[in-house]
N, C-alpha and C positions, 0 to 999 in steps of 0.2 A: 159725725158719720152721716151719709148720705142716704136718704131713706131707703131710697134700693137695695145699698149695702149692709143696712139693717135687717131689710125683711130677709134676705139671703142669710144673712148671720142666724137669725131667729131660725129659720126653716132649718140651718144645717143644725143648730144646738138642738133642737127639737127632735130632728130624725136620730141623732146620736141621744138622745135621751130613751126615743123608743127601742131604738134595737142592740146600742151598743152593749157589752156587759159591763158591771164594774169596775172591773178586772184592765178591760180595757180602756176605760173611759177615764183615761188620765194624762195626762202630758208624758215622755220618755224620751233622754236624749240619745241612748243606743239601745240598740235589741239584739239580742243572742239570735242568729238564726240559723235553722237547719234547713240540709238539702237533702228531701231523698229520691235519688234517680241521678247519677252522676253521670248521664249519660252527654249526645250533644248538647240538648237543651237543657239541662242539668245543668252543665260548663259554660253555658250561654249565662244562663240567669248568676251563677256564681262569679264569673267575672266581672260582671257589673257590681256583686254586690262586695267584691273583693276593692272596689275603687270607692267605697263609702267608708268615711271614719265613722260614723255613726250606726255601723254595723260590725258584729263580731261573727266569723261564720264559727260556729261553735262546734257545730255537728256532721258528718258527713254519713251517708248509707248507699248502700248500694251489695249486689250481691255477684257484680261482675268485677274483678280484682284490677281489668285492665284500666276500668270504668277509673274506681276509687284511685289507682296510681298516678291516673294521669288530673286528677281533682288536684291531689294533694298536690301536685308539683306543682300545681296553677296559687296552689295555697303560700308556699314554700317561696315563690318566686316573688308574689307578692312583697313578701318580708315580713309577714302575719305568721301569729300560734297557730301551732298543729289544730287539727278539732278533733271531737273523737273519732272515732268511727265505729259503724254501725255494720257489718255484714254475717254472712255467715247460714243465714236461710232467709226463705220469703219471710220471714216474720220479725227480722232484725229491727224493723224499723218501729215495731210496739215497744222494742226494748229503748230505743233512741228518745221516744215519747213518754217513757215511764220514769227516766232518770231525771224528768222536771225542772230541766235547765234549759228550758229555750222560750222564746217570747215568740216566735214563730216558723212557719218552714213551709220550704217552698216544694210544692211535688212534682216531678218532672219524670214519673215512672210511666210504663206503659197504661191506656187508657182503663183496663179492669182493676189498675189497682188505685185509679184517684178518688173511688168512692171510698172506698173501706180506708185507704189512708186519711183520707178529710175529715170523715165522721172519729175515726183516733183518735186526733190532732183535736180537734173541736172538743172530745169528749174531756183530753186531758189541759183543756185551758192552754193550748196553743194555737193561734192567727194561724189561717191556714191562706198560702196563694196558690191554688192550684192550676198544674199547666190543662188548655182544654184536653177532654171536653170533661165537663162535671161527673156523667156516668154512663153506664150503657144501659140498662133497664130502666121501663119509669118506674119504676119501684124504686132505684137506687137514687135517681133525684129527690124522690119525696123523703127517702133517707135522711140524705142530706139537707136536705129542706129544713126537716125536723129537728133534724140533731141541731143545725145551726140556731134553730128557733128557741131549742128548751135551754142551750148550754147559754148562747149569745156571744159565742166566740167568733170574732171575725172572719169571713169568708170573701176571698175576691177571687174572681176567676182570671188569668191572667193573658185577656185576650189582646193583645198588643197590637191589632188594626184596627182597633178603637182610637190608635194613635197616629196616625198615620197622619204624613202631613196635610195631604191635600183631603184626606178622610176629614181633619179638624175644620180646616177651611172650610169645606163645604158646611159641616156645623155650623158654621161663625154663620153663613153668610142663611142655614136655612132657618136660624133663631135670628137673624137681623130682619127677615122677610123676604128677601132676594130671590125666591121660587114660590113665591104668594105663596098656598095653603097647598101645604105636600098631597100627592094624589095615588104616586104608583114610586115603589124602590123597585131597584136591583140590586143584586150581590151575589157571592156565589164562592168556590174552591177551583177552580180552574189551571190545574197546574198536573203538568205530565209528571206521575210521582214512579213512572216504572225503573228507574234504576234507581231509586229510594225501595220500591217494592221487593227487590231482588239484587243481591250481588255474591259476591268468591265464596261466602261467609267468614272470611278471614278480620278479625280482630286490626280494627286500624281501617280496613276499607270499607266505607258505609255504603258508598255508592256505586252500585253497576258492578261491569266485570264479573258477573256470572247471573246465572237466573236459581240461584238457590234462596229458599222461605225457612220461614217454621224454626224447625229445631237445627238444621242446616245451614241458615241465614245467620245473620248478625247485625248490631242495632236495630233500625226499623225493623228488616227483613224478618228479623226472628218472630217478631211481635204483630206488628201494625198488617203485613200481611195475609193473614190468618182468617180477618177479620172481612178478605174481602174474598176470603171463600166463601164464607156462609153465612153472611150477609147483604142485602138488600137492601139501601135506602141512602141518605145524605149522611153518610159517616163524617162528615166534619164539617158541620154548620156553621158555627163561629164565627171565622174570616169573613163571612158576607153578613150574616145576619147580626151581627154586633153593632156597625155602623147602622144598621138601616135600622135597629132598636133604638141607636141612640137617636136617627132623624127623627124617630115616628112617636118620637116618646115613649116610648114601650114602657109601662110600669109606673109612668109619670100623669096618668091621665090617659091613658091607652093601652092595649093589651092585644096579645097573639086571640082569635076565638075561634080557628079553624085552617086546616090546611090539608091537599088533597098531593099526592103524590106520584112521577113518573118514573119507569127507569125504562132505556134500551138496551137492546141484547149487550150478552155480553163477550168482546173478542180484543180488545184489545193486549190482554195480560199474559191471553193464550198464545196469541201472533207476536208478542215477543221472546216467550220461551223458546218457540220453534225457532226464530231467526236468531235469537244469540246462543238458543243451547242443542237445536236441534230437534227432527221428530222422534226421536227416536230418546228424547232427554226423557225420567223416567213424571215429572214435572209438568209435561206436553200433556201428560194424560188429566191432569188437575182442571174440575169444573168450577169456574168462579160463578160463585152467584151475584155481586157487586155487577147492575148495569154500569156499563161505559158515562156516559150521561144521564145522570138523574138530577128532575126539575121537580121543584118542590113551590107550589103557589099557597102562601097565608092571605087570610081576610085577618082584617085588625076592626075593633071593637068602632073607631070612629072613620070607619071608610076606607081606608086605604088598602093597594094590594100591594102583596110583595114578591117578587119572582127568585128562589134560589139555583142556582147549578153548583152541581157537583160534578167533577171533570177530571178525572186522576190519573184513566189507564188508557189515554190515547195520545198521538203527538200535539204539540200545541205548543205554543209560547206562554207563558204563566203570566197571568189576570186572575182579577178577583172582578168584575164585571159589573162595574159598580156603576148606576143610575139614581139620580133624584129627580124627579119630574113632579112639577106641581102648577096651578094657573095661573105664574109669571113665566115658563119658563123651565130648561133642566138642564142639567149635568151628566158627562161621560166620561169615565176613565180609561175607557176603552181608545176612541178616539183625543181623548186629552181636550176636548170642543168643548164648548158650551152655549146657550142659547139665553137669553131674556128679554123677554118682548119689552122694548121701547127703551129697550137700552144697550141691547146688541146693534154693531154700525148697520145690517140691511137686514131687515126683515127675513125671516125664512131658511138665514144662514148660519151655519154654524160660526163663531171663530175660538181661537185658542184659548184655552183657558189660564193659562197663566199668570197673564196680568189679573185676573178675578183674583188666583188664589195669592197672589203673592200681595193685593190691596187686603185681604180677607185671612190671613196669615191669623194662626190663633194665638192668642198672648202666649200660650205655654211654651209653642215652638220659638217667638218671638226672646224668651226671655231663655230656653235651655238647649237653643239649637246649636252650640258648642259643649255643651255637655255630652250632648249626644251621639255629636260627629264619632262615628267608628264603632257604633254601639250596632247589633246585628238587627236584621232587617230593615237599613237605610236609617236606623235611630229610633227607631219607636220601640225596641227592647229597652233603652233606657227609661223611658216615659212610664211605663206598667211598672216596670220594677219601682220606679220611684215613689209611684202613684201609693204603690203598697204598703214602701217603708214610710212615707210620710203621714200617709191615713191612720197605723197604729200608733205612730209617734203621739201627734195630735188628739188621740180619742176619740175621733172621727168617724163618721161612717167610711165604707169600702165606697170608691166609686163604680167601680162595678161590682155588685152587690149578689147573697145569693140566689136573688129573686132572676136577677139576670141570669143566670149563670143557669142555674137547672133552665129557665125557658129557654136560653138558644142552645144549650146541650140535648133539651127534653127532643127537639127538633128530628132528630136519628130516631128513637124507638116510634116516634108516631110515625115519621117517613114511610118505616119499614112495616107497619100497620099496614098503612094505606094503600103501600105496594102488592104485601101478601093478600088484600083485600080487593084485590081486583080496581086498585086504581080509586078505592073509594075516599068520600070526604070524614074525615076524623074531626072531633072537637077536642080545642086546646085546653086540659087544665089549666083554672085559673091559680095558680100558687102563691098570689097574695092574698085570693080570698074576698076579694073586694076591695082591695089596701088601694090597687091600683089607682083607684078615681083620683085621690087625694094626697099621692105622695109627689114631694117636689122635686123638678130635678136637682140632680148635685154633680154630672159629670160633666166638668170639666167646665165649670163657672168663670175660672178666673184661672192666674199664672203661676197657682202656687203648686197644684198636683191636678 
């Protein structure tokens, strides 16, 4: 073995020595798993895991019937056993957790209920991959924090633009050195989500075709909308701030230690009721408190800055806004350009990036970029899911881990701090505690997960 490939072996047995439990900490060649939230993204994560022999889906929850019928037929079609199922009230799913036949599950319910399911799942010795974000109060991440700490049940958050291709690439290429020493990220949510916000509320059409929420909406509408009445801040950090965790090291020898936040008025949600439902819809009269645009700036522990936007209720073409700048040079996804002093053809100029990413290609996509082909958002839904089942298999740690996961979900209650506070600067809990100096990276080392 090649000393490199030693001390990486060493580091990973070691961090799976520190936090894995023993429970987990064993080799397994299939795992029972359960799903609770069978909604899209429920069916998203289920069909991937419906395409693995090394998974049994066991279990199924959900307290929407259309949800659960259109699961099981995804089950059915497969040529796979029925699983149970779990509905019948919000609380179905401690019933699903207590029959102690699953090795894990995946939560894909609306965001209030991924704390309180996690910390379940955790409590009763089941891997938990939760869909973002971790929770909404910081009370509920330190929850989770906890539970994950005392139980040692595995936690991953299952942020899937941690996978993305040309997100890896840029890894590949800012861990080879190729942007000298990183200086300033970008990232963000950038995506017109108003006919995800609002539609018929008819069963079967998620998107658009009316401007009804709440209890009148359906999938998102019913739920996710709610949230941007009477809330104020980066409701969905993740998407930007995962990658730029992973460039900056976050947690690896680095750490979030302050972040001040913006938001602008707010009209975009309003100017679509009226224009698809009218002033007179009773809906028109609804005050959103979610600015249009909120900009979120972190300081990190060894210099760098990081810029987030949140972008949901105006038109746009959908980006996640993603920047690596450092003193060789940086990267835009916006433009698809990139820049590196003395090795771009003219000084001063941007050119394409493709040739970059496609020399700078990460072993993972190199080795499962057919695997992935058809898997939802451009293939990197397959990557997370797999990341998940492979890390429990192994006794592995999670690659994205819950130290990860509460700090870029923590992201929204501080936001909303800073907002309600007149714009002020917030300090970031440290939730390793110190760990951070000295824990090594583990994501996404090599071509297995």
């Amino acid at each position: 073995m090649k000393r490199r490939d030693f001390v990486k072996a060493s580091a990973l047995a070691g961090l799976s020595a520190s936090i894995a439990p023993t429970a987990f900490a064993r080799a397994r060649s299939r795992l029972r798993v359960g799903i609770v939230g069978t909604g899209l993204r429920g069916r998203s994560h289920l069909s991937l895991l419906l395409d693995r022999d090394d998974v049994e889906i066991a279990a199924l929850c959900d307290i929407e019937q259309f949800m659960l019928d259109s699961a099981l037929k995804m089950v059915a079609d497969a040529g796979k056993p029925k699983p149970r199922v779990y509905t019948g009230s919000d609380d179905a799913w401690r019933r699903m957790y207590a029959d102690g036949k699953l090795d894990a599950v995946v939560i894909a319910t609306p965001w209030e209920w991924h704390a309180p399911q996690a910390i379940g799942a955790m409590e009763a010795k089941i891997a938990v991959g939760c869909e973002v974000v971790a929770g909404i109060t910081l009370d509920d991440h330190w929850n989770v924090l906890r539970t994950q700490q005392r139980t040692g049940t595995p936690y991953m958050l299952l942020e899937n633009v941690c996978y993305r291709r040309d997100v890896m690439a840029v890894l590949n290429m800012a861990r080879q050195g190729l942007f000298g020493e990183v200086v300033h990220l970008e990232g963000g949510y950038e995506h017109d989500l108003r006919a995800v916000k609002f539609n018929s509320g008819e069963p079967g059409a998620p998107y658009g075709g009316g401007v009804e929420f709440g209890d009148k909406g359906w999938s998102e509408a019913k739920w996710r909308t709610p949230h941007s009445v009477r809330r104020n801040g980066d409701l969905y950090p993740s998407h930007g701030i995962g990658p730029c965790a992973m460039w900056a090291d976050i947690h690896r020898g680095n750490r979030f230690v302050r972040l001040t936040s913006y938001a602008s008025k707010a009209r975009g949600l309003h100017d679509y009721i009226v224009k698809n439902g009218g002033e007179a819809h009773p809906n028109a009269q609804v005050k959103f408190a979610l600015g249009d645009v909120v900009t979120t700036q972190i300081a990190c522990a060894n210099g760098e800055s990081i810029l987030l936007t949140h972008d949901t209720s105006l038109p746009r073409p959908y980006s996640l806004g993603f920047r690596v700048q450092g003193t060789g040079g940086l990267w835009m996804d916006v433009n698809q350009s990139i820049y590196l002093e003395g090795r771009s053809p003219e000084p001063h100029k941007w050119e394409p990036a493709q040739a970059w990413l496609d020399k700078y290609d990460h072993p993972l996509w190199k080795k499962y970029a057919g695997d992935a082909a058809g898997a939802g958002h451009g293939g990197m839904d397959f990557f997370v899911i797999h990341a998940f089942v492979e890390a429990i298999k192994r006794g592995e740690p999670m690659p994205i881990d819950v130290y990860d996961a509460v700090a870029w979900s923590a992201i929204t209650p501080l936001s909303e701090q800073s907002i309600a506070g007149g714009n002020r600067t917030v300090d970031f809990p440290d939730f390793t505690e110190g760990k951070w100096r000295d824990r090594p990276r583990i994501f996404a080392l090599d071509d297995r997960y």
